[in-house]
C-alpha positions in Angstrom: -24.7 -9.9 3.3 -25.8 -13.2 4.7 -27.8 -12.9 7.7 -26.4 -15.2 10.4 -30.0 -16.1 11.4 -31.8 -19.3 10.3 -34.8 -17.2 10.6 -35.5 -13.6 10.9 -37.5 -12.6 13.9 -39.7 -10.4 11.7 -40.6 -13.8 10.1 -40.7 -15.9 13.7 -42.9 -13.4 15.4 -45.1 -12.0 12.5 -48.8 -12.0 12.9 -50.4 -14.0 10.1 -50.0 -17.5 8.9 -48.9 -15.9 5.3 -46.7 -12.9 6.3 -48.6 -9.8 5.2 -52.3 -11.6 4.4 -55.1 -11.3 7.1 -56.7 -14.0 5.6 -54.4 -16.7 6.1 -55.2 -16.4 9.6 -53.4 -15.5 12.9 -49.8 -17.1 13.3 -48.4 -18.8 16.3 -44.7 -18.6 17.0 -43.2 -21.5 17.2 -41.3 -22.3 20.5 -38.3 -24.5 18.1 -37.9 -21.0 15.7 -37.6 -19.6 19.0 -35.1 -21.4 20.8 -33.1 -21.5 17.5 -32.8 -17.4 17.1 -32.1 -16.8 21.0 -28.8 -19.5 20.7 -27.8 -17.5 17.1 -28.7 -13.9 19.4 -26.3 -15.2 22.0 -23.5 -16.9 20.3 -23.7 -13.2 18.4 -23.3 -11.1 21.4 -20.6 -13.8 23.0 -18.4 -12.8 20.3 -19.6 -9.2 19.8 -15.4 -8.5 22.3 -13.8 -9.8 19.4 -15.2 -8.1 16.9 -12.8 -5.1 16.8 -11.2 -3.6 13.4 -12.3 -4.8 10.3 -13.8 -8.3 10.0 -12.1 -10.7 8.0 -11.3 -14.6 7.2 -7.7 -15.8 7.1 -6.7 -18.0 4.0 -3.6 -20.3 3.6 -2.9 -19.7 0.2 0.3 -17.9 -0.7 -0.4 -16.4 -4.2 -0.5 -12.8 -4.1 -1.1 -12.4 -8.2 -5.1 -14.1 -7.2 -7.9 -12.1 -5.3 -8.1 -13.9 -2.0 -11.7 -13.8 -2.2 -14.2 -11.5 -0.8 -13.7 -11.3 2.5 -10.4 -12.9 2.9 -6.7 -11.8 3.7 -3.3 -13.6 3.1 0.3 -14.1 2.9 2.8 -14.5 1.3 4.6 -17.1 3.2 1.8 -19.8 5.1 1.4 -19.5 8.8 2.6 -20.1 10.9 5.6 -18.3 9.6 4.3 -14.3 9.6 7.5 -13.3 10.7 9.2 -14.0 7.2 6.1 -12.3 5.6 6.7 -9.1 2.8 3.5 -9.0 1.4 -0.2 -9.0 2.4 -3.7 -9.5 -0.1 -6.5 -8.1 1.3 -9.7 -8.0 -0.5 -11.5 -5.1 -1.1 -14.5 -5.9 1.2 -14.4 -7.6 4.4 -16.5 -10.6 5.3 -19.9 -8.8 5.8 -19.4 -7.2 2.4 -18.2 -4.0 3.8 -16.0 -2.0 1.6 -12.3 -1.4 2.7 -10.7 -0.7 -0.6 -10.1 3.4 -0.1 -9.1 2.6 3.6 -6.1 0.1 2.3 -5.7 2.2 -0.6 -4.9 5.1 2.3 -2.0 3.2 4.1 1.1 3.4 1.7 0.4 7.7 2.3 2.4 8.8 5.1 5.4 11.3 6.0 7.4 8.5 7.0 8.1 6.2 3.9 9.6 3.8 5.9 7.1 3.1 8.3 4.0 4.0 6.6 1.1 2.4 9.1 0.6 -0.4 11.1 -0.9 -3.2 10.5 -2.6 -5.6 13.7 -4.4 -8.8 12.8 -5.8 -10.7 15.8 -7.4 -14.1 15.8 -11.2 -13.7 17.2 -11.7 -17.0 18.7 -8.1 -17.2 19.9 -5.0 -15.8 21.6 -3.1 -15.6 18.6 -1.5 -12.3 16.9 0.8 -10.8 14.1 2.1 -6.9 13.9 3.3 -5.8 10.7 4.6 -2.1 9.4 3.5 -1.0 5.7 7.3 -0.3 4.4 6.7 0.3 0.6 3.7 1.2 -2.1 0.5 -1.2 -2.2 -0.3 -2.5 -5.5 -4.1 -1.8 -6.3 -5.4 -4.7 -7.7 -8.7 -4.6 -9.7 -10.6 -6.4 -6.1 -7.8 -6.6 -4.0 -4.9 -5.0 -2.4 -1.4 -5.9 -1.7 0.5 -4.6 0.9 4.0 -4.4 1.4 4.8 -4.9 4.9 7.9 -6.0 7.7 7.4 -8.1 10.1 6.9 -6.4 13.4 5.7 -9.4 16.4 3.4 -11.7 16.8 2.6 -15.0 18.2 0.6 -17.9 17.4 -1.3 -19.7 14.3 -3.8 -18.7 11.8 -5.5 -21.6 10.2 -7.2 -21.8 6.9 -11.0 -19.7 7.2 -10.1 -18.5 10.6 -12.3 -15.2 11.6 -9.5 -12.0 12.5 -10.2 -8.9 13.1 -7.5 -6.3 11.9 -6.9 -2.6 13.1 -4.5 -0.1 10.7 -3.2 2.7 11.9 -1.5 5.2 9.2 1.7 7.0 10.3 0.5 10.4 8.7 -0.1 12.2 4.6 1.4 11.7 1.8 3.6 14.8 1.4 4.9 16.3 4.5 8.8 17.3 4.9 10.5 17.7 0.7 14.0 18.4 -0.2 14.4 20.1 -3.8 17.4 19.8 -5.9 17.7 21.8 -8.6 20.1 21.2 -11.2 20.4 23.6 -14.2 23.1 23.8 -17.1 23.7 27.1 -18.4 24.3 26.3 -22.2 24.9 22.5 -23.7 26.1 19.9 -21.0 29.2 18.0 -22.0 29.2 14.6 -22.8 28.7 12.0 -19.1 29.8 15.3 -16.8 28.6 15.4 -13.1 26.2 18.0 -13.0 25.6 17.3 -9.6 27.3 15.5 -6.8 26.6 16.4 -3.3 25.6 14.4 0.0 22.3 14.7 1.7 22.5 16.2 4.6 19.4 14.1 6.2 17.9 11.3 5.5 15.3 10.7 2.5 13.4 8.8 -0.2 13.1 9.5 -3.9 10.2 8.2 -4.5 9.3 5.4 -7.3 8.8 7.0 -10.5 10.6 10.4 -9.1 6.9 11.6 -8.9 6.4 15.7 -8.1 10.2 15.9 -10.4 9.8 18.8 -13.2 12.3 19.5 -15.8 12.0 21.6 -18.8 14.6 23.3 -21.2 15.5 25.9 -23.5 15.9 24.1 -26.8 14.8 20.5 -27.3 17.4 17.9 -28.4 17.1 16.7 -31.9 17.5 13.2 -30.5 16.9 11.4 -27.1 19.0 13.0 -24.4 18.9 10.8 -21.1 20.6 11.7 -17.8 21.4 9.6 -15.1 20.5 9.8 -11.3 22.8 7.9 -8.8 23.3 6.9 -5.2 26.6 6.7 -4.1 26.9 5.5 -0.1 28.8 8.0 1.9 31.8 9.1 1.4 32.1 6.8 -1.5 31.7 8.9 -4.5 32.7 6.3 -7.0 30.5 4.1 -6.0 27.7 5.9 -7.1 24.8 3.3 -9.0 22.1 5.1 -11.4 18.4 4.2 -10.0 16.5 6.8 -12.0 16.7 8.8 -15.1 15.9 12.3 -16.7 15.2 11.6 -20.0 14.1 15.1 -22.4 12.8 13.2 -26.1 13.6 14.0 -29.5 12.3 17.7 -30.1 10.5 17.9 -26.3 11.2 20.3 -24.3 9.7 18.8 -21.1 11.3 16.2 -19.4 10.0 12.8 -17.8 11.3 10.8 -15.0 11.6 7.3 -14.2 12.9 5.4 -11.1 11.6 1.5 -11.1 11.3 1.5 -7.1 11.5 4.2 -4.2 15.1 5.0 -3.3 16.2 5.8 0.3 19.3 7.8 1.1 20.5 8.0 4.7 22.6 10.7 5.5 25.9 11.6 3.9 24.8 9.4 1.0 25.8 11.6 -2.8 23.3 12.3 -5.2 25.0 12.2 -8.4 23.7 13.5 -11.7 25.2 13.1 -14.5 24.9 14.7 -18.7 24.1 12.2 -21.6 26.6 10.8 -22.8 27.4 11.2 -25.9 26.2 14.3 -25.5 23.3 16.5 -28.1 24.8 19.7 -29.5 21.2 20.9 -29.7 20.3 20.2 -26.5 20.7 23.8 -24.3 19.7 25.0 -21.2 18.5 22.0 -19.5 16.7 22.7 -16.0 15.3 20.4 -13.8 14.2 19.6 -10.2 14.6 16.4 -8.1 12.1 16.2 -5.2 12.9 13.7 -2.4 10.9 13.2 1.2 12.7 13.6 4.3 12.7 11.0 6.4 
């Protein structure tokens, strides 16, 4: 870390010509050294209010695929426009190489997928301000992190190398309230047949990549059997639209599950799964469990 001093007051005050060597003889402080560290002291503990949260520097840039640079945080969108802002880099350590990285890392993990912690950036030298909520998964970056965030309140503008301090508060863990839907065929399923269609009776999200899903089966397919998992808006069961998929490989009998992005049903919405289609002959006795988080 860079000290903010121009000189240390070890080095000011020490008590030999050569720090350390008697025989350079005794040393005298010197009244401009002094003068020098007690303005830096002061101007320190003038600003000590602001310091709050973790201490960063704003930058204007706007591309979240670069690291922002230790000790810097941006948008997506310049200020001073926050409230039109989705995403946030943050690099790993904050300006007096602190590191943050598990503590961002932390925020997408809450009960509530929708709201998953707040984010407060304040300006330290003035009365300027932006609120966000952490609404999706970060992406972990190899030094930095982007957060995906809404737009909460705010006011004012944060210029290029501006000093902010910024407070998170996570909602709660990762886990918390599940909803398990088991769907289970009792010999081959037939070519594209509903399995499963049935509305939620609360809200929830299936979660990217339909992680903490398991799905097994009797007798493994001789070729790829894939089948579909759908959101269909209430009371519209023909509507339904496939975001993830149950897919058992050629000869495996345990299945894997994909869903590009987390998948929020409010309630009434159907759940719909449906068989391959055309269906495997070989394929029997396919058993598998969808895991969703109550919202």
């Amino acid at each position: 870390m860079v000290s903010p001093f121009t000189r240390l007051g070890a080095l000011i005050w020490r008590d030999y010509a050569t720090d350390g060597v008697p025989a350079s003889g005794k040393y005298e402080p010197q009244k401009p050294y002094i003068r020098t560290w007690a303005s830096e002291m002061e101007a320190l503990l003038s600003d000590a209010p602001t310091r709050v949260g973790a201490q960063y520097k704003f930058s204007t840039a706007t591309d979240m695929d670069v690291d922002p640079g230790d000790g810097y945080i941006r948008f997506n969108l310049t200020s001073p426009s926050p409230e039109g802002v989705t995403e946030i880099a943050i690099s790993d350590i904050d300006k007096f190489d602190l590191s943050m990285r598990n503590f961002w890392a932390s925020l997408d993990d809450s009960t509530t997928l929708s709201n998953r912690a707040t984010v407060i950036i304040r300006d330290a030298d003035s009365d300027f301000s932006a609120i966000f909520r952490v609404n999706a998964a970060s992406v972990l970056e190899s030094t930095w992190t982007r957060l995906q965030v809404d737009w909460v309140d705010g006011s004012g503008i944060f210029v290029n190398d501006a000093d902010l301090g910024i407070v998170a508060f996570p909602t709660g863990d990762e886990g918390g309230t599940k909803i398990a839907i088991s769907v289970f065929d009792t010999g081959g399923p037939v070519g594209g047949e509903p399995l499963w269609r049935a509305p939620l009776p609360q809200a929830a999200t299936f979660l990217a990549g339909l992680t903490e899903s398991f799905g097994y089966c009797v007798t493994a397919p001789t070729a790829e059997a894939v089948f579909s998992i759908r959101r269909a808006p209430a009371a519209t069961p023909n509507a339904a639209v496939e975001f993830g998929t149950v897919t058992f490989a050629a000869g495996a009998f345990t299945a894997t599950f994909a869903a590009s992005a987390d998948r929020a049903f409010v309630a009434g919405d159907i759940l719909e799964v449906v068989a391959p289609n055309p269906a495997d002959a070989t394929l029997d006795k396919p058993t598998f469990t969808l895991v969703g988080h109550l919202s």
